[in-house]
PAGULUM-23788 format. One line per 10 residues: number of its first residue (from 1); for each residue y, x negated, z of C-alpha. Coordinates in pm, 1 decimal. Example, Ala and Ser with C-alpha at 12.3 -4.5 7.8 and 13.67 -1.06 7.14 Angstrom:
# PAGULUM-23788
1) -450.0:-1230.0:780.0; -106.0:-1367.0:714.0
END
This chain:
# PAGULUM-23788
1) -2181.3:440.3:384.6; -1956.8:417.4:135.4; -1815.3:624.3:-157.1; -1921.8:491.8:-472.4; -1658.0:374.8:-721.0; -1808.0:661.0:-1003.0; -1724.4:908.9:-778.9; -1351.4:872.0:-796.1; -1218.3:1008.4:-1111.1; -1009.5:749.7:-1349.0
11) -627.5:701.2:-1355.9; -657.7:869.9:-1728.2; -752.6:1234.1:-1547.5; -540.2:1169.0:-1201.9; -250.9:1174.2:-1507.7; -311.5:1521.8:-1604.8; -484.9:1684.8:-1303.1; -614.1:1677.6:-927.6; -902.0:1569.2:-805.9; -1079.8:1712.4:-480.9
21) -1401.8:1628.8:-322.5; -1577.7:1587.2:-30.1; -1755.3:1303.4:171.0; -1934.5:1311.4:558.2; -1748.0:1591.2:654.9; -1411.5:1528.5:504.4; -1247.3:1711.4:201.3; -950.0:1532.3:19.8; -723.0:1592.3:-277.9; -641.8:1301.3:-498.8
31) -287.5:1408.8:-735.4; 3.0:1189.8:-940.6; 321.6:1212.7:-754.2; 624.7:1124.0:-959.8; 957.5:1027.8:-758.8; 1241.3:894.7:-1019.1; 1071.5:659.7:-1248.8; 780.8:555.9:-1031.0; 435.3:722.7:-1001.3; 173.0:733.2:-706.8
41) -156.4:877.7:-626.6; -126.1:1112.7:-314.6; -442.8:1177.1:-145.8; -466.5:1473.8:137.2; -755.9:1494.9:355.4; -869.3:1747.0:580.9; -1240.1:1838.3:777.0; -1447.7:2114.3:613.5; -1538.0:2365.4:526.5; -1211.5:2530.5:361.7
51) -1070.2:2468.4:30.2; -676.6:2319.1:-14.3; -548.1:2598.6:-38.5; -726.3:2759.7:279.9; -679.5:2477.5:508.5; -362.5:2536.0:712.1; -40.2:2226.8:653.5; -101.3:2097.0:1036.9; -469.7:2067.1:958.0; -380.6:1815.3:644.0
61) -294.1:1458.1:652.6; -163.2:1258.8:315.7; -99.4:932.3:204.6; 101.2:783.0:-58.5; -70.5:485.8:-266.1; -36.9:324.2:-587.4; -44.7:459.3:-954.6; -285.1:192.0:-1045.1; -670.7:44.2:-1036.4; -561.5:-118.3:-743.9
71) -468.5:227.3:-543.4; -777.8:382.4:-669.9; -977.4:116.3:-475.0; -749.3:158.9:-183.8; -813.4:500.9:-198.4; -1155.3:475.8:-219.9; -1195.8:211.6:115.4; -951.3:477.2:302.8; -1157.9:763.8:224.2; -1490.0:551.5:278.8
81) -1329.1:449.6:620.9; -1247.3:852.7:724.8; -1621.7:946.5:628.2; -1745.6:656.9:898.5; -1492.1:763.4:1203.9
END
């Protein structure tokens, strides 16, 4: 099973605010990270049931991926690939 491409917000609201969701048992956190000049998408993920904010830092992994269509999809194949471990 895969996540369906509807269910990850566009690049327009990434721009102004996080995303979180959840899929077969793993949460994840989709934000713009902006080093210098460049932007990214940085996704965390972590296993329910807690919220962000209630998940401890050793419990969370991230992952650095492109500002663009192109990183949504690979975000959406990596989180796909997670929810089939």
């Amino acid at each position: 099973m895969e996540i369906d491409k509807k269910d990850i917000l566009p690049l327009s609201f990434l721009k102004k605010s996080p995303y979180t969701g959840s899929f077969q048992g793993i949460r994840y956190r989709i934000e713009k990270q902006e080093e210098g000049e460049g932007k990214s998408l940085l996704v965390y993920t972590w296993p329910e049931p807690y919220a962000f904010l209630h998940t401890p830092e050793e419990a969370k992994e991230k992952k650095s991926f492109p500002f663009s269509e192109e990183g949504l999809e690979e975000i959406r194949l990596y989180l796909s690939s997670l929810g089939n471990e």
